[in-house]
C-alpha positions in Angstrom: 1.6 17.7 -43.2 -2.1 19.1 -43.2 -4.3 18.7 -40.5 -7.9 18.7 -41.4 -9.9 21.2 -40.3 -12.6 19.5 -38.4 -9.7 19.1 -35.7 -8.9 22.9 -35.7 -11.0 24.6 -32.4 -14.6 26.4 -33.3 -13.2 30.2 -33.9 -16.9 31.9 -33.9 -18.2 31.2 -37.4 -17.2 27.9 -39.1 -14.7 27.5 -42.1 -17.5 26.7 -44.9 -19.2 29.9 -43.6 -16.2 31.9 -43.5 -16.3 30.9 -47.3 -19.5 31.9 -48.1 -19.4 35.1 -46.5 -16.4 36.9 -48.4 -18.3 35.2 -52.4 -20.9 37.0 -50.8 -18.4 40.1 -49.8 -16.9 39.9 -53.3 -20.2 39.1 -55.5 -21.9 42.1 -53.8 -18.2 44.4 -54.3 -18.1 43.4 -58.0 -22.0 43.7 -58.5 -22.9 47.5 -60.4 -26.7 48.4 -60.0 -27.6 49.6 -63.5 -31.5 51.3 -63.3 -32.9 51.9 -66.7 -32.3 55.5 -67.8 -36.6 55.7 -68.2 -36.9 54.9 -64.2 -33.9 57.6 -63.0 -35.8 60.3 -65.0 -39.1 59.1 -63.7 -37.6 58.9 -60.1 -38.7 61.9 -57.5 -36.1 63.5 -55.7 -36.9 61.7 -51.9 -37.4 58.0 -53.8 -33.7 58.7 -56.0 -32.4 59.8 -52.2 -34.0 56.9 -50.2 -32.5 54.4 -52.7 -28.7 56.3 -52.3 -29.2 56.1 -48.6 -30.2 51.8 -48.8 -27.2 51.5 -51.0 -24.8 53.6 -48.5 -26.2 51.0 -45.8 -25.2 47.9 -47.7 -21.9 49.4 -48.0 -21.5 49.7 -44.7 -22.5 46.2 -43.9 -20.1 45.1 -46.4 -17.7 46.8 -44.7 -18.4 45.1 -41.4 -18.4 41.9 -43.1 -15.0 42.1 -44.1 -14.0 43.2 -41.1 -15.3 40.0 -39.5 -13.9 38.0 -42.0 -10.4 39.4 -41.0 -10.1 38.7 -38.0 -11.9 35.6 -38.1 -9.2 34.8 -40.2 -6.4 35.8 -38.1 -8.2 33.8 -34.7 -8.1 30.9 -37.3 -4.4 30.9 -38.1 -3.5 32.0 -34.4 -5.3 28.6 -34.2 -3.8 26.6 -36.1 -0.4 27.7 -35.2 -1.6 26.9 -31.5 -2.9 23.3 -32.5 0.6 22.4 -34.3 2.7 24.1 -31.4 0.6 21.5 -29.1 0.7 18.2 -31.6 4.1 18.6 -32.0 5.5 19.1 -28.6 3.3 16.6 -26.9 4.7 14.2 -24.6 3.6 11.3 -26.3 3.5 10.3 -30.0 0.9 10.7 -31.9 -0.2 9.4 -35.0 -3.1 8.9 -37.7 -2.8 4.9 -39.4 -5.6 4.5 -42.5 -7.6 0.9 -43.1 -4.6 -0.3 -44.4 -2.1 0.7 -41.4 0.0 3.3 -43.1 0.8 6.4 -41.1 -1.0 9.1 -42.4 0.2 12.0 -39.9 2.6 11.7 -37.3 4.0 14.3 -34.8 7.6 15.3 -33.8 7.3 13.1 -30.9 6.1 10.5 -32.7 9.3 10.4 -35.0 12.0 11.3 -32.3 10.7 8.5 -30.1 11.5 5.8 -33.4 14.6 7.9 -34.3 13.5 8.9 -37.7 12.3 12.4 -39.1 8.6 12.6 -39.7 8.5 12.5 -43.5 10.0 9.1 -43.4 7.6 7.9 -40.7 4.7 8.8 -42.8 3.3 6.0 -45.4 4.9 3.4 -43.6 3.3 0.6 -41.4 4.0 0.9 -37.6 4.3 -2.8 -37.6 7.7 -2.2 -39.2 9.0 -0.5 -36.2 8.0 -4.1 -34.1 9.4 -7.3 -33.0 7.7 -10.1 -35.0 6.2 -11.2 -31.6 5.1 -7.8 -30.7 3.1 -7.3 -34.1 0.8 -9.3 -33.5 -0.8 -8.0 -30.0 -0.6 -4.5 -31.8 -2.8 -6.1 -34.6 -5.6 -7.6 -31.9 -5.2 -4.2 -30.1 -6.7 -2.3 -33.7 -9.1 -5.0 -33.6 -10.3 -4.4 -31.2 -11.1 -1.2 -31.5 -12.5 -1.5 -34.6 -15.4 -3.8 -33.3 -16.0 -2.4 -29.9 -15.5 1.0 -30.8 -13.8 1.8 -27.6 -10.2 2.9 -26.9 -7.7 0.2 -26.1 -4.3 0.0 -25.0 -1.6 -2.2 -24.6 2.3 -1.9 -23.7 4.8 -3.7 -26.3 8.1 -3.5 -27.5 9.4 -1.4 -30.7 12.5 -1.2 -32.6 14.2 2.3 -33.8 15.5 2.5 -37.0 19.0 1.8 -35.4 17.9 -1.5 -33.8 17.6 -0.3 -30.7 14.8 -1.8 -28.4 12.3 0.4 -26.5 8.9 -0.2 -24.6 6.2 1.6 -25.3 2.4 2.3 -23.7 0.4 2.3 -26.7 -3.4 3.4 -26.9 -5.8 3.1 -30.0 -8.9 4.8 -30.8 -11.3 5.3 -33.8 -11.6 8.2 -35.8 -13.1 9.2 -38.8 -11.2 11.0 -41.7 -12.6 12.7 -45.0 -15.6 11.5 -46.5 -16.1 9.7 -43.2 -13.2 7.2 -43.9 -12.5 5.0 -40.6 -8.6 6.0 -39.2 -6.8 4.9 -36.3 -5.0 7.0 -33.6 -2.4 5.7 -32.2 -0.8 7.4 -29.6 2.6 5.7 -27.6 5.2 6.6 -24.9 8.5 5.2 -23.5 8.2 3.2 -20.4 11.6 1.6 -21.1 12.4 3.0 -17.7 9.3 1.6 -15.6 10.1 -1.4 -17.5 13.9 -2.0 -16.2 12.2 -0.8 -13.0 9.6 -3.6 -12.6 12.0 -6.1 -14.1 14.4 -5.2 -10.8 11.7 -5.6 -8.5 10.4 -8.5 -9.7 14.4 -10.2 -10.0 14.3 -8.5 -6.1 11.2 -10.0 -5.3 12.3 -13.4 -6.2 15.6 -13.0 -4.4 13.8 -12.0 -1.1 11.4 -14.7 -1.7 14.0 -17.3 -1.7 15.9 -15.7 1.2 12.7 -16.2 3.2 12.2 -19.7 1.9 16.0 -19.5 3.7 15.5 -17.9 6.4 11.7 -20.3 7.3 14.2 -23.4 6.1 16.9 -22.0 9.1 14.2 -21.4 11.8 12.1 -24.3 11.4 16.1 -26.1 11.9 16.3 -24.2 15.1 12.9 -25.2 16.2 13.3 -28.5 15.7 17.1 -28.3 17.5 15.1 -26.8 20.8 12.4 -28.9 20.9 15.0 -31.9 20.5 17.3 -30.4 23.1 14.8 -29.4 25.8 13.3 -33.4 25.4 16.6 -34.7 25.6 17.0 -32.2 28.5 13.8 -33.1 30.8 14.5 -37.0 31.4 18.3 -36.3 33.0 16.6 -33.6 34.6 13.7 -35.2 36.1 16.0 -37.9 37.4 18.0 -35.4 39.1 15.3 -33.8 40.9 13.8 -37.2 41.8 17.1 -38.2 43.6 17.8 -34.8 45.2 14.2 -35.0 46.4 15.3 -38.7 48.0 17.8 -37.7 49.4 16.2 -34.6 51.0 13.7 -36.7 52.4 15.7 -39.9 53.3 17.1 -41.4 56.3 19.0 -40.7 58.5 17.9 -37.2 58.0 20.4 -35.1 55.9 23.2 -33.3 58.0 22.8 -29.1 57.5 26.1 -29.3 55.1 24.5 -31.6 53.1 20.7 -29.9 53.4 22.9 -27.0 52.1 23.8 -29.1 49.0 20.4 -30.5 48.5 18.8 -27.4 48.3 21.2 -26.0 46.0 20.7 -28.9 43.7 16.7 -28.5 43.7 17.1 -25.0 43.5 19.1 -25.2 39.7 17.3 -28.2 38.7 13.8 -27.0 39.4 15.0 -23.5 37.6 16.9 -25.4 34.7 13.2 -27.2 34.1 11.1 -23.9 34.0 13.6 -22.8 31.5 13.5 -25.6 29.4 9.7 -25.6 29.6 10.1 -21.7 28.3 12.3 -23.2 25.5 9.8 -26.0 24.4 6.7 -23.4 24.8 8.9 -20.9 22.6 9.4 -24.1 19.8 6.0 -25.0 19.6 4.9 -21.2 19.5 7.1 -20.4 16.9 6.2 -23.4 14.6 2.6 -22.3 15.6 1.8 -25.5 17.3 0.9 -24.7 20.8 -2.2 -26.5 22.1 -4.9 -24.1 22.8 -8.1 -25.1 24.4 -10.4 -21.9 23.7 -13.6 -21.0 25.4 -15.9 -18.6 27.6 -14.4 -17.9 30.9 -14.5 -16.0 33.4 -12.5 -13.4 34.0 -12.7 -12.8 37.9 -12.0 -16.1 38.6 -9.3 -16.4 36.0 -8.0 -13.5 38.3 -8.3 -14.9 41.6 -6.3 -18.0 40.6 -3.4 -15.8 39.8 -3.4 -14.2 42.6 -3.2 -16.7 45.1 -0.5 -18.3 42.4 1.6 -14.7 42.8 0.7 -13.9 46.7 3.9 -15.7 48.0 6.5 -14.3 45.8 5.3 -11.0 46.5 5.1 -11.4 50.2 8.9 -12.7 49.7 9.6 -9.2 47.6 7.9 -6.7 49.9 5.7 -6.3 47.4 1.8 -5.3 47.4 -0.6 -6.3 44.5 -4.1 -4.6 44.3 -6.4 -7.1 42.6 -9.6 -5.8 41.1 -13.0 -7.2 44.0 -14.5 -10.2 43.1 -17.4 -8.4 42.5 -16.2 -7.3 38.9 -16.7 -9.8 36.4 -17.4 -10.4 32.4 -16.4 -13.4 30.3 -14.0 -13.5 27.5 -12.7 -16.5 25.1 -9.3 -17.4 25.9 -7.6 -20.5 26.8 -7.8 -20.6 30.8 -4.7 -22.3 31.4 -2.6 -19.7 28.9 -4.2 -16.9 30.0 -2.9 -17.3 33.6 0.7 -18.5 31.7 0.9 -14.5 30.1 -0.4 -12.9 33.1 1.7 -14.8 35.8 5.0 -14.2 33.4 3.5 -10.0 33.7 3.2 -10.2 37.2 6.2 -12.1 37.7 8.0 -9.0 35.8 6.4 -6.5 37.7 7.7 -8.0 40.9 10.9 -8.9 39.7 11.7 -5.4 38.2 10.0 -3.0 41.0 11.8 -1.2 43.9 11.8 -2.1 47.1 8.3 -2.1 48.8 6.9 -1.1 45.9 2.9 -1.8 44.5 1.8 -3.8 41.7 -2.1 -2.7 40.6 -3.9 -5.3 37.9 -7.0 -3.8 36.0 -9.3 -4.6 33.5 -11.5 -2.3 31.8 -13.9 -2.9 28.5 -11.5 -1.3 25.7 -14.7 -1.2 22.9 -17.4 -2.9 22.9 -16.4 -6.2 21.9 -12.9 -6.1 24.2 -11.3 -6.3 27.5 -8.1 -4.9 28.5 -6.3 -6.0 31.5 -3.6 -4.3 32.7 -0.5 -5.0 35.1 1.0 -1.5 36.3 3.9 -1.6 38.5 6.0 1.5 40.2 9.5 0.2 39.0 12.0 2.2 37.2 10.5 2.3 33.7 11.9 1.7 30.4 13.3 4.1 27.6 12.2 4.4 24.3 14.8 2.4 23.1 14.1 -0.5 25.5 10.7 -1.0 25.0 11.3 -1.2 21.2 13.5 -4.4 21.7 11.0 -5.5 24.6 9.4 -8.9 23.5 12.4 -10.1 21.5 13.5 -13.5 22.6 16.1 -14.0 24.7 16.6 -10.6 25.3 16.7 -9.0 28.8 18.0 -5.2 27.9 20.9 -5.5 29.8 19.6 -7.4 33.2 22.1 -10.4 32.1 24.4 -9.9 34.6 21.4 -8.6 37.4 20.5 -10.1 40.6 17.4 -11.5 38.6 17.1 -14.4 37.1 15.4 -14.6 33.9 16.5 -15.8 29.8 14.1 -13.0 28.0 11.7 -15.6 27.0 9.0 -15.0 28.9 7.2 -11.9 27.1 7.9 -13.4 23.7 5.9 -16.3 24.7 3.6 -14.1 26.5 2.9 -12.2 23.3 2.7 -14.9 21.2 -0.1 -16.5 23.2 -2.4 -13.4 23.5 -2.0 -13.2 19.6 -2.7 -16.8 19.3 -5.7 -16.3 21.5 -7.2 -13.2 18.6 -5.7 -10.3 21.0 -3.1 -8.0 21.3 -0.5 -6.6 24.0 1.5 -4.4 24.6 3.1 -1.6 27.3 3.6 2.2 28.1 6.3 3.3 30.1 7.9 6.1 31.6 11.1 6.2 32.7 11.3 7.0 36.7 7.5 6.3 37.0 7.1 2.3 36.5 5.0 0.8 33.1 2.2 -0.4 32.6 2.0 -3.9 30.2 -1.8 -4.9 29.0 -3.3 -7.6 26.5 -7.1 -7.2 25.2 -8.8 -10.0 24.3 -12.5 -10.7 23.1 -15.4 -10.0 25.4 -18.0 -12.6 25.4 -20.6 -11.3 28.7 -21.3 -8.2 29.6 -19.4 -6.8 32.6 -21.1 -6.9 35.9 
């Protein structure tokens, strides 16, 4: 295979004047200076000495010259050795396809890649080594080139010569061979691996796809089956309550066995309605239905109402709450009635969950410049690592099932749910031993005052 040798690297002088230098070399070796026998006798002494000096200088020069020549010579074929080492034992194929797409040249790559030897890759069509279907996006691919000018590339199956399928990232650009004739080269590698690759993944894709159409199909099932239940739920329920209130109230007045009873009965019912209530507000939040009435409020007031809300279950508790003054305010959007939902269900926590005569402190504080974060710290036991991780999954209370407190694990989930519902975010820091601290930002709306 030759290689032409405007694709061999500059080596100093050029190949033409390589040439031209050693007809010079050799005219001027072969060339005898004859001087009329007439002018050597008329000659003086210093003219017949100047002129053997000028033609021991040329010698010299010629000397040099071919010593140039040399090893120019040798750089060339270090060269060209260098140039086939590298088009041989490149990655990727190469070849050379003329107007009429015959392969002109072809490297070693080229041919081991098809599974042929390289003589019998040249002067044969690469469309020969391709599916039907795949010939002709390989033929718009040349055309491409040929009117734009500008590389292009494509990735398309090829057969080897034993029938054997393999993909193939292909790339075409122009060139020009000699006497300025317009060639192609074509230069391909196998992606047969990517290809099984991104065939998996998509045949994964698909599979997780339709697990999650499963897995929405199964939860909006289970929605449905709360929101049912906890309806069906309410009416028995209320009636219950309703009688036990009668009762409570009725005359004669209730004897203190039966006032006992009563209370017993209010007690469970009124509970058994917050937690269906929990239930319907985790449905609804889930299927992202809750109504949510957003607008500016304010903040300090938003506060106050929670605190006379949680005053008399901490005063039951022991426990003290430090409220931020009055005199601290700023507006944010929120729904009013949800936000005091999340932060009761915090504060609820944080007296549920604290030691005895321990303190609750709720803060707020602008988090940037468009957010407020409030804050709900209390000086209970903490949580580990582990525990806060599994924190705001529903219905689950990190081993307090069997506590002295009542609770189902709902509340945070709902709690979280709202503030994202609402544009914020919340979470908690904790440290086991020293208490935790759970917070929510949402948007500010009015500077703080």
């Amino acid at each position: 295979m030759s290689i032409p040798d405007r694709d061999i690297p500059d080596i100093v002088l050029s190949v033409s004047d390589l040439r031209s230098l050693r007809r010079r070399a050799e005219d001027s070796h072969r060339m005898k200076v004859e001087l009329p026998l007439h002018i050597t006798r008329e000659m003086r002494p210093e003219d017949a000495q100047l002129l053997f000096h000028e033609l021991r200088v040329h010698q010299v020069e010629l000397e040099l010259q071919n010593e140039e020549l040399r090893r120019v010579q040798e750089e060339l074929a270090m060269a060209r050795e260098r140039y086939f080492d590298l088009y041989d034992m490149a990655p990727v194929g190469y070849c050379t396809v003329n107007e009429e797409g015959l392969v002109l040249e072809a490297n070693l790559t080229a041919a081991t890649l098809l599974g042929l030897s390289r003589s019998a890759l040249v002067k044969r069509s690469l469309t020969r080594f391709m599916p039907r279907a795949q010939q002709l996006l390989y033929q718009q691919c040349c055309q491409q080139v040929n009117v734009s000018g500008q590389t292009q590339s494509c990735e398309l199956q090829m057969i080897k010569v034993n029938q054997a399928p393999i993909w193939v990232g292909l790339a075409v650009n122009l060139a020009h061979g000699p006497q300025g004739a317009r060639t192609l080269r074509v230069m391909f590698k196998d992606i047969s691996e990517r290809k099984q690759l991104d065939g998996e993944l998509q045949a994964r894709t698909v599979e997780l796809e339709r697990t999650r159409m499963v897995a929405d199909k199964a939860n909006a099932a289970k929605s449905d089956f709360l929101a049912n239940m906890s309806h069906e739920l309410r009416s028995p329920l209320n009636a219950i309550l309703g009688f036990a209130q009668l009762m409570d109230a009725g005359t004669p007045t209730p004897t203190p066995a039966q006032k006992s009873s009563i209370d017993q009965i209010l007690h469970g019912g009124w509970y058994l309605l917050a937690l269906v209530n929990e239930i319907l507000d985790l449905a609804s939040i889930e299927a992202s239905t809750p109504a949510l009435t957003m607008g500016v409020e304010s903040l300090a007031e938003m506060l106050q109402d929670c605190q006379t809300m949680i005053a008399p279950q901490a005063a039951n508790r022991g426990i003290q709450i430090n409220f931020p003054p009055d005199e601290q305010d700023c507006t944010v959007h929120a729904d009013r009635r949800r936000f005091k939902q999340v932060l009761i269900n915090l504060l609820s926590n944080a007296i549920k969950y604290n030691r005895a005569q321990g303190t609750v402190e709720v803060a707020w504080s602008l988090h940037s410049a468009a957010r407020v974060r409030i804050s709900v710290k209390d000086s209970g036991l903490g949580l580990a690592p582990g525990q806060v991780a599994q924190l705001f999954q529903p219905f689950n209370r990190l081993g307090q099932e069997t506590g002295p407190q009542e609770g189902t694990g709902i509340g945070l989930a709902v709690s979280k749910r709202l503030v994202e519902l609402m544009g914020g975010t919340m979470g908690v820091h904790s440290t086991v031993g020293e208490g935790s601290v759970f917070w929510f930002d949402l948007a500010l709306t009015g500077k703080a005052s």
